[in-house]
C-alpha positions, -999 to 999 in steps of 0.1 A, spaced: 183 333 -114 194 347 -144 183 385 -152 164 391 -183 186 416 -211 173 447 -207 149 461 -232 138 487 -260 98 490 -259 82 473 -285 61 492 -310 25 501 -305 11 477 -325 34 446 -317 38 426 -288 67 414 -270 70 380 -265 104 376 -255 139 391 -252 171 383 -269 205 378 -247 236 369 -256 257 340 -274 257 311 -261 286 289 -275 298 281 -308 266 263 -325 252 299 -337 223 298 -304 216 329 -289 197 329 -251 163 342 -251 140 350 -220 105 347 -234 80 363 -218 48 347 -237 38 317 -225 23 304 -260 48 275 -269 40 278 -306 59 311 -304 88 291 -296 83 265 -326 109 261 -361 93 290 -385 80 314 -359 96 348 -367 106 373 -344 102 412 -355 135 425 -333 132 463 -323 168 478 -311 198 478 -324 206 487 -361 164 486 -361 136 467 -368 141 435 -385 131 401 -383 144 364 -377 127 333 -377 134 303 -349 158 274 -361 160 254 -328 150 265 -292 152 238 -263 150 252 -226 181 257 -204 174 269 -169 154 298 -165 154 303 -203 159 290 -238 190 285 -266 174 296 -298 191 294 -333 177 314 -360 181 310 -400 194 337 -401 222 333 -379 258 315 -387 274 295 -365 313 306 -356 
């Protein structure tokens, strides 16, 4: 079983619903261990508000399909290599 990245805590007012790995191949997906079970989070046009990194921003789902314990998600906002 694969171990879920390791997180920044979400804001007070927001709610996590999953948490963004790494790359996964050329095609621009990224892995993501979602830890909301409401599949319409997972749907084309959902957005993400990402906490971490360079800070809070946003990115909204391209594609997701499952792959093992997780899913490949490509967002818009996202180039492929």
């Amino acid at each position: 079983m694969t171990r879920p990245p390791t997180r920044a805590e979400p804001p007070a007012d927001h709610l996590e619903i999953g948490r963004i790995g790494r790359p996964h191949g050329v095609r621009g997906e990224l892995t993501v261990h979602f830890t909301s079970e409401v599949p319409e989070r997972r749907e084309p046009g959902a957005t993400f508000v990402v906490v971490g990194g360079n800070g809070p921003g946003s990115l909204v789902v391209e594609t997701c399909r499952p792959h093992g314990d997780r899913h490949l998600v490509r967002f818009e906002e996202i180039e492929a290599c």
